[in-house]
PLY file of the C-alpha trace (Angstrom):
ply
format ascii 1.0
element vertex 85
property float x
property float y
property float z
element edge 84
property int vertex1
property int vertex2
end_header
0.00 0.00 0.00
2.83 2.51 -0.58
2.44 5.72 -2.16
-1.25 5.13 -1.59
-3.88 7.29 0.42
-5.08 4.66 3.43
-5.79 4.65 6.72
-3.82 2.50 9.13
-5.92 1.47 12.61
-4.59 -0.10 15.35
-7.53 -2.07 16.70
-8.12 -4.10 20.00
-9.71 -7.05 20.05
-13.09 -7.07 21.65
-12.95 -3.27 21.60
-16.48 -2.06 20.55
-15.01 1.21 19.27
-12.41 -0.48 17.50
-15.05 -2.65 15.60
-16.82 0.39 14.92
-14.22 2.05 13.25
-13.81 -0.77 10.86
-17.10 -1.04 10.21
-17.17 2.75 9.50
-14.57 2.49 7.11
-15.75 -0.63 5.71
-19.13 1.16 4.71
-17.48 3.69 3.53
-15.69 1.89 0.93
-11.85 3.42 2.66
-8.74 1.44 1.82
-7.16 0.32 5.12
-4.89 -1.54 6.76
-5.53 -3.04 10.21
-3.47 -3.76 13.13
-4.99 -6.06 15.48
-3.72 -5.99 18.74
-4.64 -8.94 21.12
-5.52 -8.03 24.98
-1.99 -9.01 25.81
-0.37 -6.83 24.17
-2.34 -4.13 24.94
-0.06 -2.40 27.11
2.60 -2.58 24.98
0.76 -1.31 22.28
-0.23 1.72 24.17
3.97 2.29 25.65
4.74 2.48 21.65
1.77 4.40 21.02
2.00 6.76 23.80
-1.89 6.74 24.04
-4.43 4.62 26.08
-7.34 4.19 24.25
-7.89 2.02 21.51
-8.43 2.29 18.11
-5.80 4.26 17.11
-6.31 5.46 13.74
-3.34 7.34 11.31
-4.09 8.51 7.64
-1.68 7.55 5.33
-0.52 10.10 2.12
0.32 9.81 -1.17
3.80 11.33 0.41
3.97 8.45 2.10
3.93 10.63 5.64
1.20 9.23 8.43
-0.92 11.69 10.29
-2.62 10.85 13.63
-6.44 11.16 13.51
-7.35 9.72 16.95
-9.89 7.76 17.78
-13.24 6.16 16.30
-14.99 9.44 16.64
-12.56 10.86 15.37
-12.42 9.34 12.53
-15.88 9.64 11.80
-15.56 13.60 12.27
-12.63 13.54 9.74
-14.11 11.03 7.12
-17.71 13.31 7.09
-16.08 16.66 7.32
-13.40 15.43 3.85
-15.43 13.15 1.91
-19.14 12.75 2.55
-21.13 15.46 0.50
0 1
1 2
2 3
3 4
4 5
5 6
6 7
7 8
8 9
9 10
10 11
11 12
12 13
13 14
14 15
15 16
16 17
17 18
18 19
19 20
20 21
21 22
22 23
23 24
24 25
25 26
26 27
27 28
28 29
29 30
30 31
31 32
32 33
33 34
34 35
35 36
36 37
37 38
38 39
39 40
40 41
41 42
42 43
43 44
44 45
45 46
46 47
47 48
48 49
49 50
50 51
51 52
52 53
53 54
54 55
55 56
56 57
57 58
58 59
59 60
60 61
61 62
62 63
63 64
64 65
65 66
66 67
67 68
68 69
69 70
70 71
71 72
72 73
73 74
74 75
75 76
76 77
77 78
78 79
79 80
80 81
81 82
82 83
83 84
């Protein structure tokens, strides 16, 4: 997926919000790239993250550079502000 516009989540298993954010992205037709992270490695996850909630979404550029979104609402805020008319 290199050079390509995706979004990269981060998702816990068994994490409602993390489902949801799939599922948003799924119905949205969004090319992405998922990360699941099991419930024992959640605390890793979060060290290397440096956050403590989960999903933890990142857009993807063209310029190949990754920019943090945030969470599930977030990315429902960013998805419906950029691309739903």
């Amino acid at each position: 997926m290199n050079n390509q516009e995706y979004y990269l989540i981060y998702s816990l298993e068994g994490c409602y919000f993390s489902e949801k954010a799939e599922n948003f992205l799924n119905n949205y037709g969004m090319p992405h790239q998922l990360i699941k992270v099991k419930q024992s490695e959640k605390e890793e996850y979060k060290k290397m993250l440096q956050k403590q909630t989960f999903p933890q979404v990142y857009y993807h550029s063209k310029d190949n550079k990754y920019y943090e979104i945030g969470g599930c609402s977030d990315l429902e805020q960013f998805i419906i502000k950029n691309y739903v008319k």
